[in-house]
One Martini backbone bead per residue (centre of mass of N, CA, C, O) as a GRO file, in nm:
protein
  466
    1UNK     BB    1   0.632  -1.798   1.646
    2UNK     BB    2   0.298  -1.817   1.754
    3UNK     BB    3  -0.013  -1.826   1.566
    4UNK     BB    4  -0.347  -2.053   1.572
    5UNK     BB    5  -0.541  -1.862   1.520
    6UNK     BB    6  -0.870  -1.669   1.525
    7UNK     BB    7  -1.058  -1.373   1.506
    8UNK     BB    8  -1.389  -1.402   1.643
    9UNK     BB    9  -1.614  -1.288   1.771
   10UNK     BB   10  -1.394  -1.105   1.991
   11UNK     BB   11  -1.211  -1.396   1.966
   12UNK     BB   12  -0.979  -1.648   2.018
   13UNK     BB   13  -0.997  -1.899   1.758
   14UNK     BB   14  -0.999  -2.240   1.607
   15UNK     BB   15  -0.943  -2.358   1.352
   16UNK     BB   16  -1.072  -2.587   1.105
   17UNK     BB   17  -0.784  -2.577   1.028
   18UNK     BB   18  -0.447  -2.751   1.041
   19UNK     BB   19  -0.330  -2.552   0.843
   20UNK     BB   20  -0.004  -2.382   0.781
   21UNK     BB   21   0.243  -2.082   0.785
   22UNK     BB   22   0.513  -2.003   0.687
   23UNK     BB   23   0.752  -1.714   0.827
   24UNK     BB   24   0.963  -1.536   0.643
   25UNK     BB   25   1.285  -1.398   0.698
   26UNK     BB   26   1.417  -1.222   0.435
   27UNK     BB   27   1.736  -1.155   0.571
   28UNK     BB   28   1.786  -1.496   0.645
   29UNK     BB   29   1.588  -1.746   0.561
   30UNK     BB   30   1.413  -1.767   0.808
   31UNK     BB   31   1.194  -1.905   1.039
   32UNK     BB   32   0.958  -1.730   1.242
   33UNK     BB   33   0.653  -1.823   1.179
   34UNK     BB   34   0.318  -1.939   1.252
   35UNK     BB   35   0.006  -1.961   1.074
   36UNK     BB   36  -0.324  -2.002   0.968
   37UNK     BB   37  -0.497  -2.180   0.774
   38UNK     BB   38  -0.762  -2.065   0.634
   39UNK     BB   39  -1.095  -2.126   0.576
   40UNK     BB   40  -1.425  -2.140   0.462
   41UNK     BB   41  -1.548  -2.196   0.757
   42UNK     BB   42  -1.406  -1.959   0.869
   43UNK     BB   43  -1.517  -1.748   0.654
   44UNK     BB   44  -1.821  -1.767   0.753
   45UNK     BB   45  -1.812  -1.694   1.024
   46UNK     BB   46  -1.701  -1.435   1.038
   47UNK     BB   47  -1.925  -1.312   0.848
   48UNK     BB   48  -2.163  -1.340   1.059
   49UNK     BB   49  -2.034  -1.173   1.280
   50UNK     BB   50  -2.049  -0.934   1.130
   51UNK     BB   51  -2.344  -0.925   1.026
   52UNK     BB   52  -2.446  -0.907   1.313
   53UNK     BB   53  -2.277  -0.644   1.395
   54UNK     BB   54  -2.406  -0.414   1.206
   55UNK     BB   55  -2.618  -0.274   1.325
   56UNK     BB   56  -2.533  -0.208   1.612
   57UNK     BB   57  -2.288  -0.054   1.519
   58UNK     BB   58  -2.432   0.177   1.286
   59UNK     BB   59  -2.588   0.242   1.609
   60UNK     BB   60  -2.348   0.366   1.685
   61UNK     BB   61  -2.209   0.683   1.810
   62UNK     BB   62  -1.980   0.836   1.657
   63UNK     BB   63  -1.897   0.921   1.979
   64UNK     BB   64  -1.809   0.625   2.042
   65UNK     BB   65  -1.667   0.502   1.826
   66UNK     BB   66  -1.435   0.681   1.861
   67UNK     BB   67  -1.354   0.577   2.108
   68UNK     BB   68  -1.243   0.353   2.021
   69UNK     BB   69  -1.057   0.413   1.803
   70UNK     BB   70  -0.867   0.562   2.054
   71UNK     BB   71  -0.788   0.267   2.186
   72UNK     BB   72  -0.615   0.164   1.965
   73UNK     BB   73  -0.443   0.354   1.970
   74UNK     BB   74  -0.337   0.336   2.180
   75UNK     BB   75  -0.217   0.097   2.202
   76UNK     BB   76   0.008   0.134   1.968
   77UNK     BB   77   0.170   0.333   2.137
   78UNK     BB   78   0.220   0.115   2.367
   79UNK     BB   79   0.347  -0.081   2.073
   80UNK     BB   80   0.528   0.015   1.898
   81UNK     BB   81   0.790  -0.132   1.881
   82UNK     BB   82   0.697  -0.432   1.864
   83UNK     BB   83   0.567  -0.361   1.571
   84UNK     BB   84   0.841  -0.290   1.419
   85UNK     BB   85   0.970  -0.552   1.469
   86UNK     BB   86   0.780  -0.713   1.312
   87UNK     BB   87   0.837  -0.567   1.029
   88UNK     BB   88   1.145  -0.642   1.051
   89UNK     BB   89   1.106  -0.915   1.012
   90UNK     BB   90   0.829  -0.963   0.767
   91UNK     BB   91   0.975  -0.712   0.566
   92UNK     BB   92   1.301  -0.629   0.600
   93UNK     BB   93   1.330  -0.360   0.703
   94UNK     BB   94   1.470  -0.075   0.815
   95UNK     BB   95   1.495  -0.005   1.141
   96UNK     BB   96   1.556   0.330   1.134
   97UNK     BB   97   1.259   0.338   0.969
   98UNK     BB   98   1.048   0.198   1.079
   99UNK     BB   99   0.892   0.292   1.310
  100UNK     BB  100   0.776   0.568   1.126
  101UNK     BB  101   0.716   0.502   0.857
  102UNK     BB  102   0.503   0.228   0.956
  103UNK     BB  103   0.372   0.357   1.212
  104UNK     BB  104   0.360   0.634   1.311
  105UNK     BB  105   0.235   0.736   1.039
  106UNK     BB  106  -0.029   0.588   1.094
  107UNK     BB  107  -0.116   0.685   1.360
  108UNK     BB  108  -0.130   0.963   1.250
  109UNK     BB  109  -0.373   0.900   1.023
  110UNK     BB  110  -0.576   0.815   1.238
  111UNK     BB  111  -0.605   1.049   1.392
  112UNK     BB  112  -0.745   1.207   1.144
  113UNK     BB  113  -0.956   1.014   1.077
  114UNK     BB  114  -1.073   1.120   1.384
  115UNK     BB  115  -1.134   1.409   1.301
  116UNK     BB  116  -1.284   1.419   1.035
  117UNK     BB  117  -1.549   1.271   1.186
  118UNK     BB  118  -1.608   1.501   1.400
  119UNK     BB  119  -1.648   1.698   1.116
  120UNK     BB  120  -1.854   1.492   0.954
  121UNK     BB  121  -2.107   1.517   0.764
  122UNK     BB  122  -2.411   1.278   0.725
  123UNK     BB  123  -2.630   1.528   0.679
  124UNK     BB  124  -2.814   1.658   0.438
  125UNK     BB  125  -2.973   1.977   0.419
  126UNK     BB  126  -3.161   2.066   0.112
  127UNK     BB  127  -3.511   2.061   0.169
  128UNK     BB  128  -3.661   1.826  -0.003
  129UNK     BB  129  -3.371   1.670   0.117
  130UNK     BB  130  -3.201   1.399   0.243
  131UNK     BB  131  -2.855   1.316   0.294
  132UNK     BB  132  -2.676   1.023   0.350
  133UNK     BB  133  -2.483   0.826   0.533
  134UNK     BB  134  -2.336   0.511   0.494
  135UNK     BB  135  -2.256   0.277   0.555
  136UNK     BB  136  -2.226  -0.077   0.346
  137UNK     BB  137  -2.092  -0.309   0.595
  138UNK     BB  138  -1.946  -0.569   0.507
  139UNK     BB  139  -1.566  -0.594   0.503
  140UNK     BB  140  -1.321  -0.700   0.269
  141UNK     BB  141  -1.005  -0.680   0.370
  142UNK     BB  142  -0.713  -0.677   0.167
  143UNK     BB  143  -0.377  -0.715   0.223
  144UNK     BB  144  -0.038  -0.631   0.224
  145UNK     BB  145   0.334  -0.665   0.235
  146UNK     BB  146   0.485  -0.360   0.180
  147UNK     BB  147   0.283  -0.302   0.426
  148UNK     BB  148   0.148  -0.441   0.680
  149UNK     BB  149   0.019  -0.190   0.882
  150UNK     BB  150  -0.088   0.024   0.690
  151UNK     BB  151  -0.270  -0.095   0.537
  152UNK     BB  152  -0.483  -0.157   0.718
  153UNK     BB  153  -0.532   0.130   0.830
  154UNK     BB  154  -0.649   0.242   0.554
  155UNK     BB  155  -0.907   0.053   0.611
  156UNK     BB  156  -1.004   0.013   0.889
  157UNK     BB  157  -1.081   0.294   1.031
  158UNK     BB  158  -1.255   0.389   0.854
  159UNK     BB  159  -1.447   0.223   0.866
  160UNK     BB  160  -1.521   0.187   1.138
  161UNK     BB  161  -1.637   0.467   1.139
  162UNK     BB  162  -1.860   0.467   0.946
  163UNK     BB  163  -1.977   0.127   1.057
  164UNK     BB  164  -1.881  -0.114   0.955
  165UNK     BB  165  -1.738  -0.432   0.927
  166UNK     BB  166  -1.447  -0.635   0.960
  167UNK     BB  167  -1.255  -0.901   0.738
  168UNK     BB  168  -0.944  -0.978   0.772
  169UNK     BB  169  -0.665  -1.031   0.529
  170UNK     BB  170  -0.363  -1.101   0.508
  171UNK     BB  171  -0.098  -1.121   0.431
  172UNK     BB  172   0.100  -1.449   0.419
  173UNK     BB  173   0.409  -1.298   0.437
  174UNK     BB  174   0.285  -1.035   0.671
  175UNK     BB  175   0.071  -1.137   0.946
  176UNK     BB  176   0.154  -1.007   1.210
  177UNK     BB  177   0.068  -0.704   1.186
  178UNK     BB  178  -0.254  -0.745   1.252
  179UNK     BB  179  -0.275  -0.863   1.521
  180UNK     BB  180  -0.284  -0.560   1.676
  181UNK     BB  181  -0.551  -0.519   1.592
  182UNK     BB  182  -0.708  -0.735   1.755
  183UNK     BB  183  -0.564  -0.665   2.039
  184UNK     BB  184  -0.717  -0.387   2.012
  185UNK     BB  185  -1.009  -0.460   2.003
  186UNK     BB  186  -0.965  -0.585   2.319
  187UNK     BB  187  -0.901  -0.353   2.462
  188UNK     BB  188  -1.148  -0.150   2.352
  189UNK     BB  189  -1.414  -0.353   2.369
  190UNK     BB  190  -1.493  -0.442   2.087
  191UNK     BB  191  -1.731  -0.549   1.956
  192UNK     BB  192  -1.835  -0.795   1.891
  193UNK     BB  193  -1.745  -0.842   1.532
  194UNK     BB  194  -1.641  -0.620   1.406
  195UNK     BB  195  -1.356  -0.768   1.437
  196UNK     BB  196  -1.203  -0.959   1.201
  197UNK     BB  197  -0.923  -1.263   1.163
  198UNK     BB  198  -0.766  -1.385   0.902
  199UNK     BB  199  -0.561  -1.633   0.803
  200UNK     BB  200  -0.408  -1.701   0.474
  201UNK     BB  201  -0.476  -1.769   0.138
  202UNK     BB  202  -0.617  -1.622  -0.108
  203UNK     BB  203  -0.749  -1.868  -0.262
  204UNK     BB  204  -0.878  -1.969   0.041
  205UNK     BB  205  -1.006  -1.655   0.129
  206UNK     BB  206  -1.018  -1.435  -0.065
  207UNK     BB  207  -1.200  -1.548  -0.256
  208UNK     BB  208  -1.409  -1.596  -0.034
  209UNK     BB  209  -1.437  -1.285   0.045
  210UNK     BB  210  -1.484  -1.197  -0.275
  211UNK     BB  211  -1.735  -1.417  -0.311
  212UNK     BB  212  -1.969  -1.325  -0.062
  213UNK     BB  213  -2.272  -1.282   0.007
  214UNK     BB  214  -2.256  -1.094   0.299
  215UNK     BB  215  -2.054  -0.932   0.125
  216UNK     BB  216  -2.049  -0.548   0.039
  217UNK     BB  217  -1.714  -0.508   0.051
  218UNK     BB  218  -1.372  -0.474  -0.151
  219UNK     BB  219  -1.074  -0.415  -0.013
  220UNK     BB  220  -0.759  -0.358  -0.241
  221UNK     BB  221  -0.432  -0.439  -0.191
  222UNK     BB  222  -0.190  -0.493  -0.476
  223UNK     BB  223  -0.210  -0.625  -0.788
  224UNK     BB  224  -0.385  -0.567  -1.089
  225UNK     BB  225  -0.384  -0.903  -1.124
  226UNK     BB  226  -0.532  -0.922  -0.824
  227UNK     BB  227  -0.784  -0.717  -0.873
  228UNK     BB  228  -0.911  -0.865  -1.096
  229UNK     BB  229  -0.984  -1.090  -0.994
  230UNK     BB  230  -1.104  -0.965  -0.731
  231UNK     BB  231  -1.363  -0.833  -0.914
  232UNK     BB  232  -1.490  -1.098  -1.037
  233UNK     BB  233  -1.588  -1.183  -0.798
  234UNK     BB  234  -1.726  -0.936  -0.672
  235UNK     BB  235  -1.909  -0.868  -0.934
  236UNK     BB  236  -2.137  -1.146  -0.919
  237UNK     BB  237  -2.258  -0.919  -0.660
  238UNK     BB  238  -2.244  -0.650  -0.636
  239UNK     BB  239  -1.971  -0.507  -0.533
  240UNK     BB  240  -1.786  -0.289  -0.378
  241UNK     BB  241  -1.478  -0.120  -0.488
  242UNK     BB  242  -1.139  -0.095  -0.347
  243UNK     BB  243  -0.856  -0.002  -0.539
  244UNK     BB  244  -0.495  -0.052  -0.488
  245UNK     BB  245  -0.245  -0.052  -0.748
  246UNK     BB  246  -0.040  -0.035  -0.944
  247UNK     BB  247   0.296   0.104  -1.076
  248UNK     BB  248   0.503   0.349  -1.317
  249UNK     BB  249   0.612   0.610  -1.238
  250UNK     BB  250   0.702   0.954  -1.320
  251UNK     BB  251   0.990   1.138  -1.351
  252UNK     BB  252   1.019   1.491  -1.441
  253UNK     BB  253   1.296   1.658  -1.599
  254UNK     BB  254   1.361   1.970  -1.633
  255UNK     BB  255   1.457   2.259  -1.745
  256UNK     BB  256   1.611   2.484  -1.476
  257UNK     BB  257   1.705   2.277  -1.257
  258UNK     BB  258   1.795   2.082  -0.997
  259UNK     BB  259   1.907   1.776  -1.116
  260UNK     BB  260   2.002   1.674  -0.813
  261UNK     BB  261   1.779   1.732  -0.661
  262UNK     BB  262   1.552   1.582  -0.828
  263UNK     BB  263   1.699   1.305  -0.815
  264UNK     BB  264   1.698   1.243  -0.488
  265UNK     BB  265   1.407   1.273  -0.514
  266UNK     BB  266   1.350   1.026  -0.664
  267UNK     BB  267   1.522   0.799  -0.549
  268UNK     BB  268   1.385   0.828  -0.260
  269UNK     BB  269   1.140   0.705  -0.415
  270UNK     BB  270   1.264   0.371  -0.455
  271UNK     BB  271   1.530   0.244  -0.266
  272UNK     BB  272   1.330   0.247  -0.039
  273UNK     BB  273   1.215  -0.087   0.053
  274UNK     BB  274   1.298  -0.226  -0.183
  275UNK     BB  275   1.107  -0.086  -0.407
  276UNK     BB  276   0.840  -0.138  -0.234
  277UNK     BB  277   0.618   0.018  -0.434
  278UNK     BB  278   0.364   0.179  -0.613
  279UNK     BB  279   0.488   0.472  -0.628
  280UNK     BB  280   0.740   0.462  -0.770
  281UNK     BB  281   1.008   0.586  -0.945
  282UNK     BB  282   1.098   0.429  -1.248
  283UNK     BB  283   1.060   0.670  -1.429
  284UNK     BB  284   1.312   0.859  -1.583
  285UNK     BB  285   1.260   1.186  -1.721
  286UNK     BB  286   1.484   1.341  -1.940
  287UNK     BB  287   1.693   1.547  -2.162
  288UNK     BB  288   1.902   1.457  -2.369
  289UNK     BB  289   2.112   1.713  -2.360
  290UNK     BB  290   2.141   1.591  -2.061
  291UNK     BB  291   2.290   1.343  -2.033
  292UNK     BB  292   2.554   1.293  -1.884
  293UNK     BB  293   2.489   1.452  -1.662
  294UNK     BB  294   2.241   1.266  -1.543
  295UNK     BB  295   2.395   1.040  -1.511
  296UNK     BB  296   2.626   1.111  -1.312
  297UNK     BB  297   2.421   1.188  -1.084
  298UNK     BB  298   2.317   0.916  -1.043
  299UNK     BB  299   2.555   0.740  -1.009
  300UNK     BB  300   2.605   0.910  -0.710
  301UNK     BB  301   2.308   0.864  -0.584
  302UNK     BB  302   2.338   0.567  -0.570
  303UNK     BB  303   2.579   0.481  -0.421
  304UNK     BB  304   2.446   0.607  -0.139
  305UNK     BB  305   2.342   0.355  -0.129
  306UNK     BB  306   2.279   0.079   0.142
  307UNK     BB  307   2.287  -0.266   0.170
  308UNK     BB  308   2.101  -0.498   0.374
  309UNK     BB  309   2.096  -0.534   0.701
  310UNK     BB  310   1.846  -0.399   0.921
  311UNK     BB  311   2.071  -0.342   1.164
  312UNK     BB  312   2.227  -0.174   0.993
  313UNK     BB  313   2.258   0.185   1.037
  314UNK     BB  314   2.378   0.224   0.753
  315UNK     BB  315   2.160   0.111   0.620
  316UNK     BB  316   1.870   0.189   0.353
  317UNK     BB  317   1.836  -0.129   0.284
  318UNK     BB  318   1.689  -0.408   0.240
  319UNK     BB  319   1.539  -0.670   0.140
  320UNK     BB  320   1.301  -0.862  -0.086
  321UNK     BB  321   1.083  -1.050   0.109
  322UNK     BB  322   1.141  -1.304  -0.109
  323UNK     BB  323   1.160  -1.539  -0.374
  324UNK     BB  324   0.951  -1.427  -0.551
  325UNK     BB  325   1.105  -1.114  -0.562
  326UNK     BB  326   1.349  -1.195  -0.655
  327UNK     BB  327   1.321  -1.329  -0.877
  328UNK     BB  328   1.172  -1.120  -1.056
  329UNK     BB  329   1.349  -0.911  -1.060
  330UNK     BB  330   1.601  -1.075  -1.201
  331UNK     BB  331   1.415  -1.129  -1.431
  332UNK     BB  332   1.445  -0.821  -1.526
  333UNK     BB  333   1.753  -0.744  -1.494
  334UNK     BB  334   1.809  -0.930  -1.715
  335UNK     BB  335   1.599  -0.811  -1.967
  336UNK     BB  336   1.765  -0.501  -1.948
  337UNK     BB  337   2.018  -0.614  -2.043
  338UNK     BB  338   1.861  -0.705  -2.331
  339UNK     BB  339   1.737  -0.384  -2.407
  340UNK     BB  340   1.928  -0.216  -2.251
  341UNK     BB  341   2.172   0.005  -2.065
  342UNK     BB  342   2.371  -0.040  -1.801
  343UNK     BB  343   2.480   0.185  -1.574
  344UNK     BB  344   2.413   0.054  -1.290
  345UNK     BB  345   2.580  -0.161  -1.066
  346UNK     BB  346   2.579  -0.295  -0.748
  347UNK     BB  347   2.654  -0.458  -0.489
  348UNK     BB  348   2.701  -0.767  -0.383
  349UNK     BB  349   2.614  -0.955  -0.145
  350UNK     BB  350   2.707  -1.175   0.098
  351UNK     BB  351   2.408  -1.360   0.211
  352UNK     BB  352   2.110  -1.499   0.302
  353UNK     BB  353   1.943  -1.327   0.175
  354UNK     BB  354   1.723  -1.086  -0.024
  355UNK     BB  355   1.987  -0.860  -0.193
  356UNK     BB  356   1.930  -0.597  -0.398
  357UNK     BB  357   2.124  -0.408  -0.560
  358UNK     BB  358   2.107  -0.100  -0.726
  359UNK     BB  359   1.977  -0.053  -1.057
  360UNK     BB  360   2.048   0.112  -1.396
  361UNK     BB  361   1.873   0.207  -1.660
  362UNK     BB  362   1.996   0.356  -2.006
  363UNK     BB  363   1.777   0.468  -2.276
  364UNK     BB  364   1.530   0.370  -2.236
  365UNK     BB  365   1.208   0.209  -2.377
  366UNK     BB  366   0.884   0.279  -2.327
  367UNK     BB  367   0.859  -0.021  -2.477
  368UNK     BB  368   0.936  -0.186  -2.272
  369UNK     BB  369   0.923  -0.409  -1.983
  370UNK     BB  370   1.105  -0.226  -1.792
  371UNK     BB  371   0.884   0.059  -1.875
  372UNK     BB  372   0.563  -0.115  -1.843
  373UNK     BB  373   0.646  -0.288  -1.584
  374UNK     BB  374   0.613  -0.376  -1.232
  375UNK     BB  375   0.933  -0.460  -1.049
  376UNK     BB  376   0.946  -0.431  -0.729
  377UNK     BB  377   1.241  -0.278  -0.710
  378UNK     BB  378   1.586  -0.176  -0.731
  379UNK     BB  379   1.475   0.001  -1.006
  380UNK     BB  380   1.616   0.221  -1.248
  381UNK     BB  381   1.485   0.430  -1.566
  382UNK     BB  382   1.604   0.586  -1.822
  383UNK     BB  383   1.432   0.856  -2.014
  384UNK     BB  384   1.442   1.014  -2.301
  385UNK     BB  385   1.409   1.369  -2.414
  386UNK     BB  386   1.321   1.650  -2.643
  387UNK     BB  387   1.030   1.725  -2.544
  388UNK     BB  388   0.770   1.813  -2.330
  389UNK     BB  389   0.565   1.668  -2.478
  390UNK     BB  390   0.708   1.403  -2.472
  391UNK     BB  391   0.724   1.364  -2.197
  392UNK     BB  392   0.398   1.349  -2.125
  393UNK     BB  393   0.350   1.112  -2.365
  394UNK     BB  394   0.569   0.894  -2.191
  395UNK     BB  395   0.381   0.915  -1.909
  396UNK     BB  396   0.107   0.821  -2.049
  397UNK     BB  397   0.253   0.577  -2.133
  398UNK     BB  398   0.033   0.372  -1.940
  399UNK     BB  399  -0.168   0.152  -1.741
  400UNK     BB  400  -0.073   0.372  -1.543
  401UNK     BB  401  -0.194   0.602  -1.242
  402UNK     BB  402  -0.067   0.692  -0.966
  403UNK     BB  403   0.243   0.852  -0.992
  404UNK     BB  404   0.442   1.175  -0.948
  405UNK     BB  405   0.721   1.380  -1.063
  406UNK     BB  406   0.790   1.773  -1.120
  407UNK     BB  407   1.070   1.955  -1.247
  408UNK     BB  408   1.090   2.300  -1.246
  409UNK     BB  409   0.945   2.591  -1.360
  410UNK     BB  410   0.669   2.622  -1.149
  411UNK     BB  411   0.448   2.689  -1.412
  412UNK     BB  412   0.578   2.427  -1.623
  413UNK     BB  413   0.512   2.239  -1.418
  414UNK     BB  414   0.268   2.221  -1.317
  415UNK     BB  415   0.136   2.180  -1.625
  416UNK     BB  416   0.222   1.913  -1.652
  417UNK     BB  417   0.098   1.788  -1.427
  418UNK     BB  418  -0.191   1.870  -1.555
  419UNK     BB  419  -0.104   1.613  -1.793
  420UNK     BB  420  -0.102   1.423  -1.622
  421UNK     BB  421  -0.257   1.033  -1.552
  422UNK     BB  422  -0.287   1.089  -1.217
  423UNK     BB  423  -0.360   1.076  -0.894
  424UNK     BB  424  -0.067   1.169  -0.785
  425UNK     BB  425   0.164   1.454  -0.732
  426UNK     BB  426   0.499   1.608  -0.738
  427UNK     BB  427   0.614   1.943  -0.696
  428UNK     BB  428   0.924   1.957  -0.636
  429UNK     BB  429   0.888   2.039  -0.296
  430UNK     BB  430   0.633   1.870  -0.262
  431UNK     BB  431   0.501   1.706  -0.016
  432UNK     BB  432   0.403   1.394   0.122
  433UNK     BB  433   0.102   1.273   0.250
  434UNK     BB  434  -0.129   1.091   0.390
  435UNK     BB  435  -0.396   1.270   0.419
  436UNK     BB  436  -0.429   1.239   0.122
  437UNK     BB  437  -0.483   1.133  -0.157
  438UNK     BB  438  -0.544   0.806  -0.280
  439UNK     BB  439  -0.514   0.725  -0.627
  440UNK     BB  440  -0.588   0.587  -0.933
  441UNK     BB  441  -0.577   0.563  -1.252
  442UNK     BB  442  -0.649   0.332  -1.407
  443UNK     BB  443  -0.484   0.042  -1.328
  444UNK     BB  444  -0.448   0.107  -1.057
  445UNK     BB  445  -0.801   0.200  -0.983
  446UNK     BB  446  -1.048   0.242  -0.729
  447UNK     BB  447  -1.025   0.521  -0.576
  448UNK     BB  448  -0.971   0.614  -0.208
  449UNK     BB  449  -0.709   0.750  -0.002
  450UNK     BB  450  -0.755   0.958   0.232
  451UNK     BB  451  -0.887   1.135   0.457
  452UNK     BB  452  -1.197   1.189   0.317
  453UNK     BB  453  -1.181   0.982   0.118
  454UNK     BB  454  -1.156   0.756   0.308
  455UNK     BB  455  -1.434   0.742   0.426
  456UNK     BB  456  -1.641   0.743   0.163
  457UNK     BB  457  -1.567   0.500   0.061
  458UNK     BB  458  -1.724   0.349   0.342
  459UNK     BB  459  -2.015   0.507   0.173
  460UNK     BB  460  -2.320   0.556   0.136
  461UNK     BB  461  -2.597   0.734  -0.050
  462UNK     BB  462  -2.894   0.874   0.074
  463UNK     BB  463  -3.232   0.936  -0.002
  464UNK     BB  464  -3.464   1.158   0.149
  465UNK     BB  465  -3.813   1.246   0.124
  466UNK     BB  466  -3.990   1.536   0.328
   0.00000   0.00000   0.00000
């Protein structure tokens, strides 16, 4: 599979660079196709295309917009199966919810901000002025790899809708879910320059598109430490910045819930994906007075996953994205091993893959580095706690605030959840939706996904006096 092109102002045309990108299927460390690295005259290009399209887009009237973006969306609905595989090629996801998961709950997401832009208020009168929404300008969206296709959608329609132009550029790792994003814009007949695709390394890309004079906003989803850098380039020119940055989620059980269900549902958030989201709990914080038993259903409910090839229908969770975050992962495993205790380690199998089983340490010190660090694998840690305050203030004690989930009964779960500094929290029974916002406290990030703040987010407020 080789796409050796970049889509600039409506069409694929020829990099000026030579230089290509091999991308493995993790499953097998395969190569399975090639993309083209784009350079800095790439992105120039591109950026000129957003740059002159968007007076044009901007003054396109919003039930206009709005079809083309059903056109997109019709398009992807005509292609799930083939951009699922495709997910499942370039990120090793398990094939039996990949599908859902990765795709068809984006489209999902996708048809509901055109709900709320068709009932989103542009124009306030307020009487001695009128506030206007009005879109930020071009947009260079930065997307990650452990979601390929829907980080895209989180970042492009809503901007799209809001009146933006848009010059993508996906992870390096995971590039051929964007491609779809390309061909849905020329489906649409979306006007030229409108949406761009630039496919490169970050260095060479994303740094240049994070620090060009005529991009007005940088929508950035990756680790904390890409998005510092990506700030500095950013901000040497006061641009927009929508930041969704790493996490280190804290699941807190109460006394007096069914520690097995809130169990089930805290692992349930950690080793699908094999752990690679930002948004994992990834430590469970527990009464120190129920520690056996506590344990004990861990490592019950942790057998029940079991890992290996994505087409192996058996199987939960497949290998981890690279050899850089097997590495990475490993040696976490390792300093987890010399700082904390051991509770289970799963099946290591024999494959070509890069197949991590689920792994868990209890008694961590949330002063550890495996209680502080972002782990990004099948990792969860057990931290023990004595009374609920200590609960809550080893749950805030972290530089990210991200996500989080809080079970007990009702009235004292709620309090809690009102005590944690997170951006996002599930209390018991409460499901995760797309639709909500989405976005961290502190390190976690700036900004929101999701909903109406997805919207908000890139749009500027005018107010004009009449």
């Amino acid at each position: 599979m080789e796409n050796l092109s970049i889509f600039v102002n409506g069409k694929w045309v020829d990099s000026s660079s030579k230089n290509v990108i091999e991308v493995e299927n993790p499953a097998n460390k395969t190569i399975f196709g090639k993309v083209t690295a784009a350079n800095e005259e790439d992105v120039n290009l591109a950026v000129k295309a957003a740059k002159d399209a968007f007076v044009d887009w901007k003054n396109t009237p919003i039930d206009k917009r709005i079809e083309y973006i059903n056109k997109m969306i019709e398009y992807f609905e005509k292609n799930v199966d083939e951009i699922a595989d495709i997910v499942v090629q370039e990120l090793g996801s398990i094939r039996k919810i990949t599908k859902q998961v990765h795709v068809i709950d984006y489209i999902e997401d996708a048809k509901n901000y055109v709900r709320l832009t068709k009932d989103k208020e542009m124009i306030e009168d307020n009487g001695e002025y009128k506030v206007y929404h009005e879109p930020v300008g071009v947009v260079a969206c930065l997307t990650p790899w452990n979601f390929p296709f829907g980080q895209i959608e989180k970042k492009v329609i809503p901007a799209l809708l809001m009146g933006n132009t848009i010059v993508l550029k996906p992870s390096q790792k995971t590039p051929f879910s964007s491609f779809y994003y390309a061909r849905a814009a020329k489906y649409a007949n979306l006007p030229a320059g409108v949406f761009n695709l630039i496919t490169g390394r970050g260095a060479e890309v994303g740094n240049v598109l994070a620090s060009h004079k005529d991009v007005d906003m940088v929508s950035f989803t990756g680790s904390t430490k890409g998005g510092i850098e990506v700030s500095k380039l950013a901000l040497d020119s006061v641009k927009r910045l929508a930041l969704e940055l790493g996490g280190k989620s804290a699941s807190i059980l109460l006394e007096g819930y069914d520690y097995e269900k809130a169990i089930k549902k805290t692992l349930s958030a950690v080793y699908p994906n094999a752990g690679q989201a930002c948004s994992s709990k990834t430590r469970l914080l527990a009464p120190r007075k129920d520690r056996e038993k506590i344990e004990e259903i861990v490592i019950k409910v942790t057998k029940e996953y079991k890992h290996g090839n994505p087409d192996n229908p058996e199987n939960d969770y497949g290998p981890v994205q690279s050899k850089d975050a097997f590495d990475k992962v490993m040696r976490y495993i390792e300093l987890g091993k010399k700082e904390s205790n051991l509770l289970y380690e799963g099946e290591w199998i024999e494959d070509d893959g890069y197949y991590i089983p689920p792994v868990v340490f209890t008694d961590v010190d949330n002063n550890s580095k495996i209680a502080q660090e972002e782990i990004f694998g099948p990792v969860e840690c057990i931290i023990f706690y004595d009374t609920v305050e200590e609960a809550i203030e080893i749950a805030n004690d972290s530089k990210y605030g991200l996500h989080g989930m809080v079970f007990g009964p009702d009235d004292e779960a709620l309090r809690v959840a009102r005590e944690i500094r997170t951006g996002q929290l599930q209390v018991n029974d409460g499901s995760r939706g797309h639709f909500a916002p989405f976005g961290g406290y502190k390190q976690s990030g700036i900004g929101r996904e999701g909903g109406k703040y997805g919207l908000d987010e890139y749009t500027e407020i005018k107010t004009i006096f009449n």
